[in-house]
mmCIF file of the N, C-alpha and C atoms, coordinates in Angstrom:
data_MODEL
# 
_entry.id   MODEL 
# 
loop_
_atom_site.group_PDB 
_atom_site.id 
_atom_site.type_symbol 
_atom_site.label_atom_id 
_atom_site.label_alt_id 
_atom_site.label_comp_id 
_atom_site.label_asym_id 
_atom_site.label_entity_id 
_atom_site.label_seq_id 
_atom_site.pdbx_PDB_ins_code 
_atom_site.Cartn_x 
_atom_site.Cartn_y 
_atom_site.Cartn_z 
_atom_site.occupancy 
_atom_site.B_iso_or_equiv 
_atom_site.pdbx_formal_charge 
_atom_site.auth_seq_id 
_atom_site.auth_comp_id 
_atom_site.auth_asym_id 
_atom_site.auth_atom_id 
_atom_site.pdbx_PDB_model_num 
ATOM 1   N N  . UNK A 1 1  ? 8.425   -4.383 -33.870 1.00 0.00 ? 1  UNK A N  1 
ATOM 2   C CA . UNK A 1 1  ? 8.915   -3.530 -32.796 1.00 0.00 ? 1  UNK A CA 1 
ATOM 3   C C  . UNK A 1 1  ? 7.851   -2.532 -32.360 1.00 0.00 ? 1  UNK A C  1 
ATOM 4   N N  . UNK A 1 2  ? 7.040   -1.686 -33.310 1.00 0.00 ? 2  UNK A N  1 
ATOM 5   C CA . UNK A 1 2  ? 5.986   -1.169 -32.852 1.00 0.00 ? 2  UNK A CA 1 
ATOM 6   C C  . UNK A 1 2  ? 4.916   -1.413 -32.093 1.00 0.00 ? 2  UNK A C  1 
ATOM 7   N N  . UNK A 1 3  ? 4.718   -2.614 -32.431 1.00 0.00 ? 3  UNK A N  1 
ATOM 8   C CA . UNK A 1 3  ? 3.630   -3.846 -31.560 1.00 0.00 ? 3  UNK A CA 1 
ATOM 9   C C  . UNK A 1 3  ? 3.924   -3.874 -30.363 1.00 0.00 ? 3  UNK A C  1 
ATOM 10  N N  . UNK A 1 4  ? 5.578   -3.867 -29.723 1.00 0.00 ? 4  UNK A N  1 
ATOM 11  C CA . UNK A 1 4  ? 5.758   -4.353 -29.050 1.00 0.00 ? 4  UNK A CA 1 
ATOM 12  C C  . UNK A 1 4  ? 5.675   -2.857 -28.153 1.00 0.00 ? 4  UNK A C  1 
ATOM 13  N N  . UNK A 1 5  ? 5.951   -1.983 -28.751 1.00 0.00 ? 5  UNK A N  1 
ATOM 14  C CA . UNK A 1 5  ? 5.984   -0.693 -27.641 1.00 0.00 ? 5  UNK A CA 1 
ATOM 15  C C  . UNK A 1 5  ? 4.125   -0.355 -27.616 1.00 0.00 ? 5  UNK A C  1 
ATOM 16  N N  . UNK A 1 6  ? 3.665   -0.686 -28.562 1.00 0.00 ? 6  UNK A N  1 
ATOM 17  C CA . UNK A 1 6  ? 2.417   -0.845 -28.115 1.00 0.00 ? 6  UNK A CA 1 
ATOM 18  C C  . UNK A 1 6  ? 1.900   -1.261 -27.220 1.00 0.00 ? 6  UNK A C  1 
ATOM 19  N N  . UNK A 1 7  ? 2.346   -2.497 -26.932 1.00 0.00 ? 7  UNK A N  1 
ATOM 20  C CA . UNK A 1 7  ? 1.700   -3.384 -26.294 1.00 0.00 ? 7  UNK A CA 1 
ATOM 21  C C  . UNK A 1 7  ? 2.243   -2.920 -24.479 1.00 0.00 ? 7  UNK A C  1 
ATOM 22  N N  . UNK A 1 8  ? 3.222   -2.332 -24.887 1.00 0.00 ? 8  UNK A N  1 
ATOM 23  C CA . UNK A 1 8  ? 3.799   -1.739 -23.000 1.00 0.00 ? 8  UNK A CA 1 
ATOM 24  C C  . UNK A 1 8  ? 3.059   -0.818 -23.032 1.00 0.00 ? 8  UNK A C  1 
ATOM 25  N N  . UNK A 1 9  ? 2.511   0.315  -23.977 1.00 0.00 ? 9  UNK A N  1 
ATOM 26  C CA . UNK A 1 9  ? 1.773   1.456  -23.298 1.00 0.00 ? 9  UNK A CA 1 
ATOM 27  C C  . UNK A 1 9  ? 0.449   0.794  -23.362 1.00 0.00 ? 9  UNK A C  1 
ATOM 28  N N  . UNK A 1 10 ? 0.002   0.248  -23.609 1.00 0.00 ? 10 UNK A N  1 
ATOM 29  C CA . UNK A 1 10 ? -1.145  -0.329 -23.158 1.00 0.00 ? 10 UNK A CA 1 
ATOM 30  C C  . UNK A 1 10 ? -1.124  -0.560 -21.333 1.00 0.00 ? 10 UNK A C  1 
ATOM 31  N N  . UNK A 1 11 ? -0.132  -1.481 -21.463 1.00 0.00 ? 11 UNK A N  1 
ATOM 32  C CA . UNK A 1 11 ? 0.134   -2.076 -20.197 1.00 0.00 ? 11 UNK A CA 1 
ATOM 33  C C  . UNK A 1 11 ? 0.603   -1.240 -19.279 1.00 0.00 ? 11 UNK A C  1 
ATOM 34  N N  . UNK A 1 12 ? 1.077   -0.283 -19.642 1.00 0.00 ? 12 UNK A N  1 
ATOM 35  C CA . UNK A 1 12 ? 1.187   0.820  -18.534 1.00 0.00 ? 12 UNK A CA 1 
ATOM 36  C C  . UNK A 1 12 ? 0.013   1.403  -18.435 1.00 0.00 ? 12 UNK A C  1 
ATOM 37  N N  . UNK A 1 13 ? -0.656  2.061  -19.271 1.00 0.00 ? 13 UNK A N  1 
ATOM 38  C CA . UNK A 1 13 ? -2.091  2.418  -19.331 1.00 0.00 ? 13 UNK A CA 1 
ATOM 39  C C  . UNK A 1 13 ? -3.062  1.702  -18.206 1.00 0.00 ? 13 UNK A C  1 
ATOM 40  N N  . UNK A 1 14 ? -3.281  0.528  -17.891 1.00 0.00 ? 14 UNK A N  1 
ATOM 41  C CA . UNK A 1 14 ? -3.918  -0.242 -17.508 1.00 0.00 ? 14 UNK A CA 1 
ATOM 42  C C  . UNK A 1 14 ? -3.339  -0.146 -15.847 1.00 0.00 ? 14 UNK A C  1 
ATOM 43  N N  . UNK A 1 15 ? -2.057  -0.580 -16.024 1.00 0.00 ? 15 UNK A N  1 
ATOM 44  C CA . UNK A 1 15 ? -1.437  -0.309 -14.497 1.00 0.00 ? 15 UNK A CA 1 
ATOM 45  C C  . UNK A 1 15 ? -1.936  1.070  -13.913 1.00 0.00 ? 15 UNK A C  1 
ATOM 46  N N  . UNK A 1 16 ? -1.561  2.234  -14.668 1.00 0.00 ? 16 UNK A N  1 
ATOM 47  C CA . UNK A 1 16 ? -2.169  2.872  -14.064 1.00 0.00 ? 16 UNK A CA 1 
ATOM 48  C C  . UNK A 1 16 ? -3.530  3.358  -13.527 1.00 0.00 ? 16 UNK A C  1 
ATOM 49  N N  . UNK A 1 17 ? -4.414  2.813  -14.380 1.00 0.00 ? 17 UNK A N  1 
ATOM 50  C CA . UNK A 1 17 ? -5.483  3.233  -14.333 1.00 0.00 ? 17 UNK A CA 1 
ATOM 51  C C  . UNK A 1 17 ? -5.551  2.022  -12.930 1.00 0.00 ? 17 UNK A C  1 
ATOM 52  N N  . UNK A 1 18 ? -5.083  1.185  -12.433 1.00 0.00 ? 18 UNK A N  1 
ATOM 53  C CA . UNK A 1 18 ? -5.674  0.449  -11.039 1.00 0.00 ? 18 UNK A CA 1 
ATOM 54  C C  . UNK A 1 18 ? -4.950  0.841  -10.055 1.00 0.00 ? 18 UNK A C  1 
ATOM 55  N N  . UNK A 1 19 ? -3.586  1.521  -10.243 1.00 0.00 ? 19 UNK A N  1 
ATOM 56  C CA . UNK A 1 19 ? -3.170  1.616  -9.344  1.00 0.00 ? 19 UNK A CA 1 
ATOM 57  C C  . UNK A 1 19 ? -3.934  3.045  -8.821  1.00 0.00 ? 19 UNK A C  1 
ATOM 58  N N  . UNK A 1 20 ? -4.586  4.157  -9.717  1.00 0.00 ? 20 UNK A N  1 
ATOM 59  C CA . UNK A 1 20 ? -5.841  4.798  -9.364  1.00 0.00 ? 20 UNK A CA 1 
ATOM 60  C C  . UNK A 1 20 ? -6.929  4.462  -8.814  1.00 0.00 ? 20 UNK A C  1 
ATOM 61  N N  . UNK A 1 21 ? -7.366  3.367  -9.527  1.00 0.00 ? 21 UNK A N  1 
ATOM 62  C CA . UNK A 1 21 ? -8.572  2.788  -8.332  1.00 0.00 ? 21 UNK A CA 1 
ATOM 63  C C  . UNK A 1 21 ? -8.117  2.658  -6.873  1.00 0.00 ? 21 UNK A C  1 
ATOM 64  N N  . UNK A 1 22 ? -6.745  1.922  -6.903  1.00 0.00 ? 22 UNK A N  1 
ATOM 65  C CA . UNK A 1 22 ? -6.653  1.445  -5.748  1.00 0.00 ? 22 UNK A CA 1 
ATOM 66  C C  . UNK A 1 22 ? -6.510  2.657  -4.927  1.00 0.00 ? 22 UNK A C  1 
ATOM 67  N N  . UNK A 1 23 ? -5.662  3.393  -4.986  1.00 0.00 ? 23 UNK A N  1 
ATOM 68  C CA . UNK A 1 23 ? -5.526  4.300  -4.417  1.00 0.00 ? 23 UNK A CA 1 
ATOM 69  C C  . UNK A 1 23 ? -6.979  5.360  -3.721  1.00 0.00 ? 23 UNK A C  1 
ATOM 70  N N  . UNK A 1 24 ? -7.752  5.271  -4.640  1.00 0.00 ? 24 UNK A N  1 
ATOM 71  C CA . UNK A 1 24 ? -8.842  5.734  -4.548  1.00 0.00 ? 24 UNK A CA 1 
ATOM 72  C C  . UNK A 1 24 ? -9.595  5.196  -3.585  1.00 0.00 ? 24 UNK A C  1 
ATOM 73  N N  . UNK A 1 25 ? -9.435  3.655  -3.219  1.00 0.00 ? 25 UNK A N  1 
ATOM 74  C CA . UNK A 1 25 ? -10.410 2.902  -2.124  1.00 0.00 ? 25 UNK A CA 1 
ATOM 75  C C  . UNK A 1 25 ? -9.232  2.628  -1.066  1.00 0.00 ? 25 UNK A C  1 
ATOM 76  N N  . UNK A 1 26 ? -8.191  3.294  -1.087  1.00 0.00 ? 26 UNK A N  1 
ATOM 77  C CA . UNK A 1 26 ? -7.264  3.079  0.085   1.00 0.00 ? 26 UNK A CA 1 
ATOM 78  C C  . UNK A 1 26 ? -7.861  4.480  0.581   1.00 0.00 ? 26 UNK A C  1 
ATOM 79  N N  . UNK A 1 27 ? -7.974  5.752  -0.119  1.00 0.00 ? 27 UNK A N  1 
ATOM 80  C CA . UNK A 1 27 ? -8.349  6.825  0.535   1.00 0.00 ? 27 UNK A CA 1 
ATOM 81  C C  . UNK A 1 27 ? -9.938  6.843  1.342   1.00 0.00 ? 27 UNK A C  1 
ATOM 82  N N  . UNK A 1 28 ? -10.495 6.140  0.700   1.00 0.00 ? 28 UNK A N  1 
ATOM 83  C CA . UNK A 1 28 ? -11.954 6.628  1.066   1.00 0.00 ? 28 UNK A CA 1 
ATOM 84  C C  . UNK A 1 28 ? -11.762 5.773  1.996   1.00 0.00 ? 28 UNK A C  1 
ATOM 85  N N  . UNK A 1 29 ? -11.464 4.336  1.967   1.00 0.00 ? 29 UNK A N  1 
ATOM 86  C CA . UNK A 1 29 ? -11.284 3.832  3.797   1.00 0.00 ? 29 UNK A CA 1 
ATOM 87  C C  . UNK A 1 29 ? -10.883 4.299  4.458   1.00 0.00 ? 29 UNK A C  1 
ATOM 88  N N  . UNK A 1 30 ? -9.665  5.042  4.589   1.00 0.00 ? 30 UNK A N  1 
ATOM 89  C CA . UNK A 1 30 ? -8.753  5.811  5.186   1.00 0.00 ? 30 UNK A CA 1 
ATOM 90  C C  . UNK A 1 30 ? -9.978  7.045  6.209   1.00 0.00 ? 30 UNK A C  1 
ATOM 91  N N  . UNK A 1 31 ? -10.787 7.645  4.901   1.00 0.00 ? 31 UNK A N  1 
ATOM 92  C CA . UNK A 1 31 ? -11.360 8.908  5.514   1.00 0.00 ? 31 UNK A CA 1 
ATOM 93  C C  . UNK A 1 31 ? -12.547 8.021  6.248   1.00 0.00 ? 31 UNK A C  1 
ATOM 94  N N  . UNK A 1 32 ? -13.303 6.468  6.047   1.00 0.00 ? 32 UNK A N  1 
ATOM 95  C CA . UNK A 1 32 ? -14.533 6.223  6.512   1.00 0.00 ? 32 UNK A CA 1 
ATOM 96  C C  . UNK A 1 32 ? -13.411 6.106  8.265   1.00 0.00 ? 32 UNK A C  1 
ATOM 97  N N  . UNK A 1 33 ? -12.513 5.585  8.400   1.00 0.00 ? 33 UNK A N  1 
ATOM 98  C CA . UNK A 1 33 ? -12.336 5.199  9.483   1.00 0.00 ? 33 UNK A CA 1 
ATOM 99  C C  . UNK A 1 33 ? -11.907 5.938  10.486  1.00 0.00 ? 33 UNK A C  1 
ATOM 100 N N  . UNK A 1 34 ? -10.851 7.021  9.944   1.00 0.00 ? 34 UNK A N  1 
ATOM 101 C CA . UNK A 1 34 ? -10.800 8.515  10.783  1.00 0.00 ? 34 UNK A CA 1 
ATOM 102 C C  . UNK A 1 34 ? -12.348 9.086  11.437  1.00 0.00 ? 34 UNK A C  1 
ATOM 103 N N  . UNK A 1 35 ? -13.062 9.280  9.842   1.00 0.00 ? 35 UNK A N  1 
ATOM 104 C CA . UNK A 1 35 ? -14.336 9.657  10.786  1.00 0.00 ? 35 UNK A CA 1 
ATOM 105 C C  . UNK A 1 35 ? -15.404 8.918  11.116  1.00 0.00 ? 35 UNK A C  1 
ATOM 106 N N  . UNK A 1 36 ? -15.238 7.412  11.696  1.00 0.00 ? 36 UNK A N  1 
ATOM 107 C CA . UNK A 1 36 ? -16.145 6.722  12.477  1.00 0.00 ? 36 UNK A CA 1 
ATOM 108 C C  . UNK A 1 36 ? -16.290 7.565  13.250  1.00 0.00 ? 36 UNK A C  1 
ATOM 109 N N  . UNK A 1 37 ? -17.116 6.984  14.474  1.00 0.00 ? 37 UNK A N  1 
ATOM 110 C CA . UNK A 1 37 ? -18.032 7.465  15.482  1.00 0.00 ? 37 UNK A CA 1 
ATOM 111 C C  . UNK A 1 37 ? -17.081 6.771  16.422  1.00 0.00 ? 37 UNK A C  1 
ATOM 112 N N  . UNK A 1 38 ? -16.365 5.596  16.582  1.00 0.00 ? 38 UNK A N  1 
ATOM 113 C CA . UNK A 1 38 ? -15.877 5.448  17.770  1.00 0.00 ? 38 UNK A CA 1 
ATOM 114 C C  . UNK A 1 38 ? -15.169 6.144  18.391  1.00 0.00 ? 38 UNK A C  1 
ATOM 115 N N  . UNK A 1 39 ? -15.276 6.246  19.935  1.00 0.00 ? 39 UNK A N  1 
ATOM 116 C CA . UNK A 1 39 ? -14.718 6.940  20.900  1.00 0.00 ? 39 UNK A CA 1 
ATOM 117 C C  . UNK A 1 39 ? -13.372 6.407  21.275  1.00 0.00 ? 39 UNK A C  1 
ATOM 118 N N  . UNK A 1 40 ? -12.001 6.677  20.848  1.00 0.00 ? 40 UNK A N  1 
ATOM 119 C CA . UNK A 1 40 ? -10.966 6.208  21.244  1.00 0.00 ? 40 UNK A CA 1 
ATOM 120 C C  . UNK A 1 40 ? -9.925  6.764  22.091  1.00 0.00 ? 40 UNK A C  1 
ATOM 121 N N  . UNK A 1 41 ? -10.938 6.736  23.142  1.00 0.00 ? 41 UNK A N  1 
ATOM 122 C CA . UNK A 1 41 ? -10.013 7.678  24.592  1.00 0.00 ? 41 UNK A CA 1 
ATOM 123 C C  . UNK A 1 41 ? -8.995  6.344  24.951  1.00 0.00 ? 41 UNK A C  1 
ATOM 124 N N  . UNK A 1 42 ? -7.742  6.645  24.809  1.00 0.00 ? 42 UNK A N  1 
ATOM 125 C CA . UNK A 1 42 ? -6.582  5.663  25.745  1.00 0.00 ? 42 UNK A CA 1 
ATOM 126 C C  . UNK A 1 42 ? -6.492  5.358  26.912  1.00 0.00 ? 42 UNK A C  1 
ATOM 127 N N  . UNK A 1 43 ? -6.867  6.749  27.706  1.00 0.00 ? 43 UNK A N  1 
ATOM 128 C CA . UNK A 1 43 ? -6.929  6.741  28.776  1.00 0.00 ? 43 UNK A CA 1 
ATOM 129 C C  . UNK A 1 43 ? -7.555  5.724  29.495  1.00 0.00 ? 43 UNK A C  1 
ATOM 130 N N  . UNK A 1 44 ? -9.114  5.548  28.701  1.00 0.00 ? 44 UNK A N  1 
ATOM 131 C CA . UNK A 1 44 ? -9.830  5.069  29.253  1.00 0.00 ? 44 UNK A CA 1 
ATOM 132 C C  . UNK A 1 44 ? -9.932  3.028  29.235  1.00 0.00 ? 44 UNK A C  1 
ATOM 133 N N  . UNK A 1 45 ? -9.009  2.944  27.581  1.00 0.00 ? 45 UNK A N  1 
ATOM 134 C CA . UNK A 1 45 ? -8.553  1.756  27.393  1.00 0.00 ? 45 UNK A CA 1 
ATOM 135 C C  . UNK A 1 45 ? -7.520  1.766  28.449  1.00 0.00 ? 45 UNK A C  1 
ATOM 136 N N  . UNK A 1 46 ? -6.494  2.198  29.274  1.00 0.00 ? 46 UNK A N  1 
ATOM 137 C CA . UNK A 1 46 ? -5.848  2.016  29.914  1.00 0.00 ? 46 UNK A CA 1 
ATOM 138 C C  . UNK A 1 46 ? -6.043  1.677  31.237  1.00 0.00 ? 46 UNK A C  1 
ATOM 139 N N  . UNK A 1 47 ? -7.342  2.435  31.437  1.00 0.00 ? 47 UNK A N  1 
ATOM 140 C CA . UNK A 1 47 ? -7.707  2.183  33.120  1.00 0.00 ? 47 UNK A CA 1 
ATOM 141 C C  . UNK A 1 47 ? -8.718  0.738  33.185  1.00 0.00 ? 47 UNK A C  1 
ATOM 142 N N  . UNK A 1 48 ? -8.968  0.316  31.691  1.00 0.00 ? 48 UNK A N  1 
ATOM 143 C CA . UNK A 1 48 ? -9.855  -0.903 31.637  1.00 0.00 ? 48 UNK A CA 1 
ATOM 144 C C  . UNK A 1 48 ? -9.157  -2.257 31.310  1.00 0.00 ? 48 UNK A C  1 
ATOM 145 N N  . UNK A 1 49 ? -8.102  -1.802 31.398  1.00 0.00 ? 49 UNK A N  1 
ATOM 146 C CA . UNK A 1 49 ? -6.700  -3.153 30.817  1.00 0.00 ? 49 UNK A CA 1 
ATOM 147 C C  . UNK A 1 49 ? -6.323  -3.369 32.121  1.00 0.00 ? 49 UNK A C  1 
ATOM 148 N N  . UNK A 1 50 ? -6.240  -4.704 32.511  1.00 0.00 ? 50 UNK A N  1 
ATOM 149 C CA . UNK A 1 50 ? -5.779  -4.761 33.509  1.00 0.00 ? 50 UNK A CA 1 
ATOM 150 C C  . UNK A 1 50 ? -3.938  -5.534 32.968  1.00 0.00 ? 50 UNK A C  1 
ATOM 151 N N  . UNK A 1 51 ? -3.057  -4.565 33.567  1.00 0.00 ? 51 UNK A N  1 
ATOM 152 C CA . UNK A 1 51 ? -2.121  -5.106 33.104  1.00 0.00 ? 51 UNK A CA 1 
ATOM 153 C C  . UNK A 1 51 ? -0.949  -5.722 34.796  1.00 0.00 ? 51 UNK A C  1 
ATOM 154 N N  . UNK A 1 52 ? -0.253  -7.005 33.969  1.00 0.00 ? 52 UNK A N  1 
ATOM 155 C CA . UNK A 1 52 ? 0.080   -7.831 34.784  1.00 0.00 ? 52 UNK A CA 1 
ATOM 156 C C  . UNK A 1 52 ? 1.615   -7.187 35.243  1.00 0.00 ? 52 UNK A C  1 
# 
């Protein structure tokens, strides 16, 4: 029985530690793409769409 609760905090251990990574490279994409350089005026996508 000890083994076995062992063996879940391990496994939680582990989960967490990726669901940290992940989180970690969901943020830093998050911030590379907010602060790109592209210019995302609507306006200007709007007056260049030609819509039907």
């Amino acid at each position: 029985m000890v083994g076995l609760l062992i063996g879940v905090a391990i496994w939680m251990a582990l989960a967490l530690i990726v669901a940290v990574v992940l989180g970690r490279v969901a943020r830093r994409a998050d911030n590379e793409e907010l602060g790109s350089t592209l210019d995302w005026n609507t306006a200007e996508i709007d007056d260049a769409v030609h819509h039907d």
